[in-house]
C-alpha positions in Angstrom: -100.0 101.6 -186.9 -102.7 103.4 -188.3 -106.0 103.6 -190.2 -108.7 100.6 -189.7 -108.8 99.9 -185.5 -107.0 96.5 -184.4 -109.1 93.5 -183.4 -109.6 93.3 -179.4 -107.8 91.1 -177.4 -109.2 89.4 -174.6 -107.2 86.6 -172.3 -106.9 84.8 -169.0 -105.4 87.2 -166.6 -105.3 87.8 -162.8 -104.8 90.9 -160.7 -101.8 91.4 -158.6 -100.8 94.4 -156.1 -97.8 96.1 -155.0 -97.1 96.3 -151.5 -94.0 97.1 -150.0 -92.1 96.0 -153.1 -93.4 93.0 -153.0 -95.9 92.3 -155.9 -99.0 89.8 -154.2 -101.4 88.2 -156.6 -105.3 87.8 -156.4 -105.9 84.3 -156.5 -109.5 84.8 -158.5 -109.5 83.7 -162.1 -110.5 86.6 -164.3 -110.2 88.1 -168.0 -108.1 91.2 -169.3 -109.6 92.9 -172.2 -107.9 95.4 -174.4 -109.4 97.5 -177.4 -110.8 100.5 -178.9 -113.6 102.6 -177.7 -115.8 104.6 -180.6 -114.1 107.6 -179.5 -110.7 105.9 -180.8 -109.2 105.9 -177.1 -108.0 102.5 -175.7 -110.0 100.9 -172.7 -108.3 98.3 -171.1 -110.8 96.3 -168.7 -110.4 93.6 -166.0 -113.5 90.9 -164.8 -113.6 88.2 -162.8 -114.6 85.0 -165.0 -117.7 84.3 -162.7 -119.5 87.9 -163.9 -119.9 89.9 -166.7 -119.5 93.1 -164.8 -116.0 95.0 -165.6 -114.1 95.4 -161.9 -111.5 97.9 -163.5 -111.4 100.0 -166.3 -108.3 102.2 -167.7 -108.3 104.6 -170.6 -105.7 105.6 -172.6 -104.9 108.4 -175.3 -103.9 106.4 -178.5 -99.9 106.0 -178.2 -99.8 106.6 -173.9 -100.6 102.9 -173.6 -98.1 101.0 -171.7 -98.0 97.0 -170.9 -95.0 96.1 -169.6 -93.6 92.5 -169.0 -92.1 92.2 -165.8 -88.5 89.8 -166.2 -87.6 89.9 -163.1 -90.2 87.4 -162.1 -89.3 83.8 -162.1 -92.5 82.3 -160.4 -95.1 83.6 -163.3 -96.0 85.4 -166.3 -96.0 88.7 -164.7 -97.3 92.2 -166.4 -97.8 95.9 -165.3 -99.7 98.9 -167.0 -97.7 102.1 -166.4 -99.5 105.4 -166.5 -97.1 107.6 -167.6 -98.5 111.1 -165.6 -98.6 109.9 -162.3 -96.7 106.6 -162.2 -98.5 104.5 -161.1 -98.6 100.6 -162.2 -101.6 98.0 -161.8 -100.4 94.5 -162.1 -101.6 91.3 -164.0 -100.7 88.1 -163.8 -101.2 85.7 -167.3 -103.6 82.8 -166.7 -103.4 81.3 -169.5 -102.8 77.7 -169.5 -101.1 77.5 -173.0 -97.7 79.9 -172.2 -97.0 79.1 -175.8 -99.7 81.3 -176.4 -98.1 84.1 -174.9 -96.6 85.6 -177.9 -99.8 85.7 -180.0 -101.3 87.7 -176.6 -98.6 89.8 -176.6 -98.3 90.8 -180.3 -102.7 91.4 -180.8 -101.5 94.2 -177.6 -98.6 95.7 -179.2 -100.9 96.4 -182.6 -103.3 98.5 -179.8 -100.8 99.9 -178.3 -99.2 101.3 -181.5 -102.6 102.1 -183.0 -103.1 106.0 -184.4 -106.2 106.7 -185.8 -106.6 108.6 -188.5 -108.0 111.8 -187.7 -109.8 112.6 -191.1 -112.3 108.9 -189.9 -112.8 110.5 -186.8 -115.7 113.4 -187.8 -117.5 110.5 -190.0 -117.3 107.9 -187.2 -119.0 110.7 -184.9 -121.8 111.1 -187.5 -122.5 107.6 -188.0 -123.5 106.7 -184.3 -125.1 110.3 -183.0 -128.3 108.8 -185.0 -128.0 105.2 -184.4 -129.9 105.0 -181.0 -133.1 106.9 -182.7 -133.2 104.2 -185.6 -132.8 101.5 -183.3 -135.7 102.7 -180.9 -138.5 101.9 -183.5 -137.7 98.1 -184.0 -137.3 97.7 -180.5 -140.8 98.8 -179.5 -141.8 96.9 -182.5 -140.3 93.7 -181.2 -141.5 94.0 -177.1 -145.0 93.9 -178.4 -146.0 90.0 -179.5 -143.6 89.4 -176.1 -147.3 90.6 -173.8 -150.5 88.3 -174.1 -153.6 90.6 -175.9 -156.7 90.1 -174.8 -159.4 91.9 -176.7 -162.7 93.2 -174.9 -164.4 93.1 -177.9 -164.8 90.9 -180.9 -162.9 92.6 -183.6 -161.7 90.5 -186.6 -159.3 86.7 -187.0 -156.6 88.8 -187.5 -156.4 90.4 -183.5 -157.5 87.0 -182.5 -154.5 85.4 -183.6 -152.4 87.7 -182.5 -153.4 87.6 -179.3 -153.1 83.6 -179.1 -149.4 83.4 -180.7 -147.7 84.9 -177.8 -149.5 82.4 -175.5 -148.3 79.8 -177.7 -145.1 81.0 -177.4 -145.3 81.0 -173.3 -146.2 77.6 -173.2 -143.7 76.7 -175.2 -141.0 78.3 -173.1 -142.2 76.9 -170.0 -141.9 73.8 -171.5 -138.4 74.0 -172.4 -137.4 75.8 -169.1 -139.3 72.8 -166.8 -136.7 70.5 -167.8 -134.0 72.1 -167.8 -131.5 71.7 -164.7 -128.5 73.7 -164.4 -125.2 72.4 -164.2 -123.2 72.5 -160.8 -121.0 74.7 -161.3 -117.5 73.3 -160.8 -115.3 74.6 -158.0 -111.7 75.5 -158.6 -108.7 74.2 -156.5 -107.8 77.6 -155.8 -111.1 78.1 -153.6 -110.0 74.9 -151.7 -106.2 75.1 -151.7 -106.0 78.3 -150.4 -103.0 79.9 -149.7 -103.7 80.6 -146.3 -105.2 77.6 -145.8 -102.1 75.7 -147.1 -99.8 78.2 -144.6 -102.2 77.4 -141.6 -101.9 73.3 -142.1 -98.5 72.9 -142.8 -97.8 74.9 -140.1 -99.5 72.7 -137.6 -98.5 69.6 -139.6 -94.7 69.7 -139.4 -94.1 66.1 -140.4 -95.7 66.5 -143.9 -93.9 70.1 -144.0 -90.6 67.7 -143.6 -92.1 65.4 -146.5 -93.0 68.0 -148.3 -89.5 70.0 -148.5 -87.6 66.9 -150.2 -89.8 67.9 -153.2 -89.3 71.7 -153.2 -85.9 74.0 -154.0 -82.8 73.6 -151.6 -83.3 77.6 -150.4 -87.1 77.0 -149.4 -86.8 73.8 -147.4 -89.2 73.3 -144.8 -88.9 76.8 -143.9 -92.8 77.8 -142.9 -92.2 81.5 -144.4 -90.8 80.6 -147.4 -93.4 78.5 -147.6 -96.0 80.7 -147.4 -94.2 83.1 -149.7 -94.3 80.1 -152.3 -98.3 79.0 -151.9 -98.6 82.7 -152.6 -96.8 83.3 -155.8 -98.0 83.9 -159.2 -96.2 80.7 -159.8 -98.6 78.9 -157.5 -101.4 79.9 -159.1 -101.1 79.1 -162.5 -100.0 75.8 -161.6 -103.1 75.5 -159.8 -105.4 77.0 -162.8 -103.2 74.4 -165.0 -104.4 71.5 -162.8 -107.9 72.9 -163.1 -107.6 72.9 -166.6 -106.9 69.5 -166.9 -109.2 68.2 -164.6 -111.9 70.3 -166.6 -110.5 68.6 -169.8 -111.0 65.0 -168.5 -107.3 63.7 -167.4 -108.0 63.7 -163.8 -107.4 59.6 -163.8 -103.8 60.1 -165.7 -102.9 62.5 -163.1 -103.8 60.6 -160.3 -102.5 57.0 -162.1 -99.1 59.4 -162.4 -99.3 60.4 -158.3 -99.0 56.7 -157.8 -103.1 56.0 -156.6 -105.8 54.0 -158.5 -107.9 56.3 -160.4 -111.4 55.5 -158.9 -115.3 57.2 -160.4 -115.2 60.4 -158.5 -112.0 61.3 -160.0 -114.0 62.8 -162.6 -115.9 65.0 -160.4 -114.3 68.3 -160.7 -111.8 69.4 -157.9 -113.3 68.2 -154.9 -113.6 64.4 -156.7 -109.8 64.5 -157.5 -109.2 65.9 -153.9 -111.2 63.0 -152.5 -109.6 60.2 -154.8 -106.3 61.1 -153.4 -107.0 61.5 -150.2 -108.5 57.9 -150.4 -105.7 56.2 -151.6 -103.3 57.8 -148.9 -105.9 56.0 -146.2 -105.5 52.4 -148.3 -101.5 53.2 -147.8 -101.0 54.1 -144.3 -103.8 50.4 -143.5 -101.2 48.8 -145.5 
């Protein structure tokens, strides 16, 4: 593909690491971003979705890009770049609650990855930003001015004086706004509660509910405490978990909880802890029964 850059691509991707051929995934909910730089190379970044600040960056010559699907893994939607000079792979994992989606992903990175620009654009793209920053420096000093109260020393004419009272006007106005305004709590997702570590630790002290808890997983992981951990670990895991948060975001916290066999109650609707706390509730009404 060449001529006119592809659109950028950004989508709901964690990290994931490589350790002793064993691929582990980061359980933080971030972004993957792919697209092309000014300079016509391909940037691919990573962020968590709790900042704005890029964690990872990768470059690529147009052509060397690489983004492999990885189809050995059953437990998740499981990706690797390859850099072709030293190989070496970084690993995502697709967060994406919509896997049907996963096509449309795939085919916005295939059009970067098979993008070659053409090199008669590249002089005239280099001329037409060298002089950009100098013609955007004189609106911005323009524009910073009104922003700082004037106060004149000495009388001058009604023009400067209202000039000098519209930014004033302006401040009040703002702190109007700003005094009633009261941010949102932010809402915590089950993966900061369910840890995986924290789910290892209490089943292993807890093996009754391990028990329990085996006659709903596969035959080969059983109550086995290992396996177990291997499984609260797993990409698999994880997007189940970001699914759950999904829905919970999306309002269906009460159909969930109706499905788990509980009575929905009010702080079902209260993010992930709510949910947590409507369950746990009904369990206490059962075991008083």
């Amino acid at each position: 593909m060449s001529g006119r850059p592809p659109a950028d691509i950004e989508f709901k991707a964690g990290r994931a690491a490589l350790k002793d051929k064993t691929v582990t995934s980061d359980a933080r909910k971030g972004y993957l971003k792919f697209g092309i730089t000014p300079e016509r190379l391909i940037c691919v970044q990573w962020r968590p979705r709790d900042s704005s600040a890029y964690e990872d960056e990768y470059y690529f010559a147009p052509g060397d890009l690489k983004f492999v699907k990885v189809p050995a893994c059953k437990t998740g939607r499981m990706y690797y770049l390859y850099f072709s000079d030293s190989n070496q792979r970084e690993f995502f994992w697709s967060q994406e609650p919509n896997q049907a989606n996963d096509a449309n992903i795939e085919k916005a990175i295939k059009a970067i990855e098979t993008y070659v620009p053409d090199d008669e654009d590249e002089p005239m793209e280099t001329e037409t930003q060298e002089p950009t920053p100098q013609k955007a420096a004189p609106p911005t000093a323009t524009t910073t001015q009104p922003l700082t109260p004037v106060t004149p020393t000495t009388p001058t004419n009604n023009n400067t004086n209202t000039t000098s009272q519209t930014p004033m006007a302006n401040m009040d106005l703002f702190k109007q706004i700003f005094s009633n305004f009261q941010p949102k709590a932010q809402q915590i997702p089950m993966t900061r509660i369910l840890t995986g570590e924290g789910l290892t630790n209490f089943l292993k002290e807890n093996e009754d509910i391990r028990k329990e808890l085996a006659q709903h997983l596969p035959e080969e992981i059983g109550s086995d405490p290992f396996k177990i951990a291997e499984l609260v670990r797993s990409a698999q895991f994880l997007n189940t978990m970001d699914m759950l948060d999904h829905a919970i975001h999306e309002g269906h916290s009460a159909d969930i909880i109706s499905q788990l066999g509980f009575e929905p109650a009010l702080n079902s609707n209260l993010g992930a802890e709510g949910f947590l706390q409507n369950i746990q509730d009904g369990v206490n009404k059962k075991k008083k029964k």
